[in-house]
N, C-alpha and C positions, 0 to 999 in steps of 0.2 A: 625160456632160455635154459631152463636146469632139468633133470630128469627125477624120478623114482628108481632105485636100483631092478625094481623086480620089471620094470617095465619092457616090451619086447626088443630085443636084439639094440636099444639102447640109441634107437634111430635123432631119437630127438637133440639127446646128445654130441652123437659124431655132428650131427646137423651144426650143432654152434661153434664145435669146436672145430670144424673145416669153415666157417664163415665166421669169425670172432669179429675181424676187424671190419668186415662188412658191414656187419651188424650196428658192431660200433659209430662208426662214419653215419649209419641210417638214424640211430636215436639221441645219439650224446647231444647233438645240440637243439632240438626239441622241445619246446617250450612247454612245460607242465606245471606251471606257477599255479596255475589255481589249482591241481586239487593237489598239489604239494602240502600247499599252505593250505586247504581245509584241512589234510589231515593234522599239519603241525598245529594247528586251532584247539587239538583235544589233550595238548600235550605242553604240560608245563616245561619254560625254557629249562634245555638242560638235561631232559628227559632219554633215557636210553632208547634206543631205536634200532631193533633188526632188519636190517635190508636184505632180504629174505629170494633173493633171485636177482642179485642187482644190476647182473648185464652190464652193463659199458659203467657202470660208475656214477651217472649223471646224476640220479638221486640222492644217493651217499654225498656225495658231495656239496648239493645243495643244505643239506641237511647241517651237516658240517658246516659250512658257513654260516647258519644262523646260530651256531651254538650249541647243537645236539651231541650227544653222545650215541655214537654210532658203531654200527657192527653189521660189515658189510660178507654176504656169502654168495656163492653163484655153485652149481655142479660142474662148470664148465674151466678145466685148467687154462686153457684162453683169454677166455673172457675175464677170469682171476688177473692173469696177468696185466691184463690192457686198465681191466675196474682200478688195481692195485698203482700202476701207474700216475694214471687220471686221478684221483684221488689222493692219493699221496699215505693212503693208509695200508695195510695188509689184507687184502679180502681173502679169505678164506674159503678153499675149496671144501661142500658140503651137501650134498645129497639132500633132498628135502625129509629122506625119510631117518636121516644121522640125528634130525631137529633133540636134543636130549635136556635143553633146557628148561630147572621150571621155577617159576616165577622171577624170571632175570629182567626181562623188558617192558618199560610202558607203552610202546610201542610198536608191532609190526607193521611194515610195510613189504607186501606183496603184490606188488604193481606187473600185469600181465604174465607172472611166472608161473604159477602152483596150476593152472589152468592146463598145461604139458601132464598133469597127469589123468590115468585113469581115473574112475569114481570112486572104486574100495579104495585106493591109496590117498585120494584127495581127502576121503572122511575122515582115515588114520591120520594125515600129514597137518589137518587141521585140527587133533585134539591134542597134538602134539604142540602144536603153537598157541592153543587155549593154555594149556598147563606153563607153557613158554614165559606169559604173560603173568604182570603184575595184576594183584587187587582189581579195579576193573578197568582195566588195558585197553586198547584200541588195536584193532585191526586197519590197514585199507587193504582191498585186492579186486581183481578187474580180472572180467571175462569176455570175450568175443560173444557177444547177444545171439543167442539161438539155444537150440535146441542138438546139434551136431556134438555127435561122441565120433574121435577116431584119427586118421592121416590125412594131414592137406599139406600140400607142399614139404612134404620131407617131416613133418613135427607132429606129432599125435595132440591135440588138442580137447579139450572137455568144455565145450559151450553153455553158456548157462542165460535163462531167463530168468523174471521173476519168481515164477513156477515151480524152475527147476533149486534157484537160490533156496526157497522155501523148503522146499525138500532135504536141501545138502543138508541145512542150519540144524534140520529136528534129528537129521540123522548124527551131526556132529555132537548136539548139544554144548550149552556154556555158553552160548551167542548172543546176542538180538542183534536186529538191525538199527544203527543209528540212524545211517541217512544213506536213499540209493540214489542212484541218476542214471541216465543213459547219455553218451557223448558219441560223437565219431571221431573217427582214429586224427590224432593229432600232426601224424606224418604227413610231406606233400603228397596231394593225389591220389589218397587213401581216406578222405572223409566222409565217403560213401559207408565206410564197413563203420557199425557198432558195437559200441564195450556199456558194458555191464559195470559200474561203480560202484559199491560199499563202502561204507563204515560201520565196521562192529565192534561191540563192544561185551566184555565181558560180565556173564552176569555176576551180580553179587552174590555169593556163599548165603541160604538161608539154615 
């Protein structure tokens, strides 16, 4: 839903912010309890939490109701408005690549956002959110299962498999993987497509 600034002509972007409320209406009420709550499972109640591309709001929110401290952002002035709404908090408009925080959060959550960039920027945009990250933090973030770099449907997307996840993790360093999974998309009539599921976690300082 959010963009890289360097990225081209910024297509991914205009994409959300001419379709915000569409978007919205598609995801907000979409049931993502389980891996909500696996990620909230690594994270002591009360724990800070970046919602790191939050889109329509739905996860901030849930989060929030169970007691988190949250800090919701999106690239999309739109989307800000609608998340900001919905939620009842200030989401903040944020670039993936503005990320300048370090050691603020025990938690990211990057649920199908970061995936909108290319490879160089997704490697920088994730040691920006390693540094983002408390002592050893948790990550979640999801990718469209494959192996496709590039434009579908108006949005540039970066696909990742196991394969490729491996790859990203040595080139990002600070990672490991907690735990993967494979799902299909949770929308109606969309269960055919597969996402790529993470939990990482930061390594300890030796």
């Amino acid at each position: 839903m959010r963009i890289n600034t360097i990225m081209t002509d910024n297509h991914t972007l205009s994409y959300y912010n001419a379709r915000a409320q569409e978007f919205v209406q598609g995801t907000v009420a979409v049931n993502f309890h389980i891996t909500q709550d696996s990620f909230l499972a690594q994270l002591e109640k009360g724990a800070s939490i970046l919602d790191f591309g939050c889109g329509s709001g739905r996860d901030t929110k849930y989060f929030l109701e169970r007691g988190f401290a949250v800090e919701a952002t999106d690239g999309s002035a739109e989307l800000c408005k609608l998340a900001s709404e919905y939620t009842g908090i200030s989401v903040k408009q944020l670039l993936f690549d503005e990320l300048e925080a370090v050691e603020k959060y025990d938690g990211i959550w990057a649920c199908a956002s970061i995936l909108h960039l290319e490879w160089a920027d997704l490697v920088v945009v994730m040691q920006k959110m390693v540094r983002a990250l408390k002592g050893e933090g948790v990550i979640y973030t999801s990718f469209k299962y494959g192996q496709f770099s590039g434009e579908r449907n108006g949005r540039f997307f970066t696909d990742l498999d196991e394969e490729g996840l491996a790859r990203l993790l040595k080139e990002v360093g600070g990672l490991v993987v907690k735990e993967l999974w494979i799902t299909g998309d949770v929308r109606p009539g969309r269960g055919e497509e597969k996402w790529l599921n993470v939990l990482l976690t930061k390594q300890r300082c030796r």
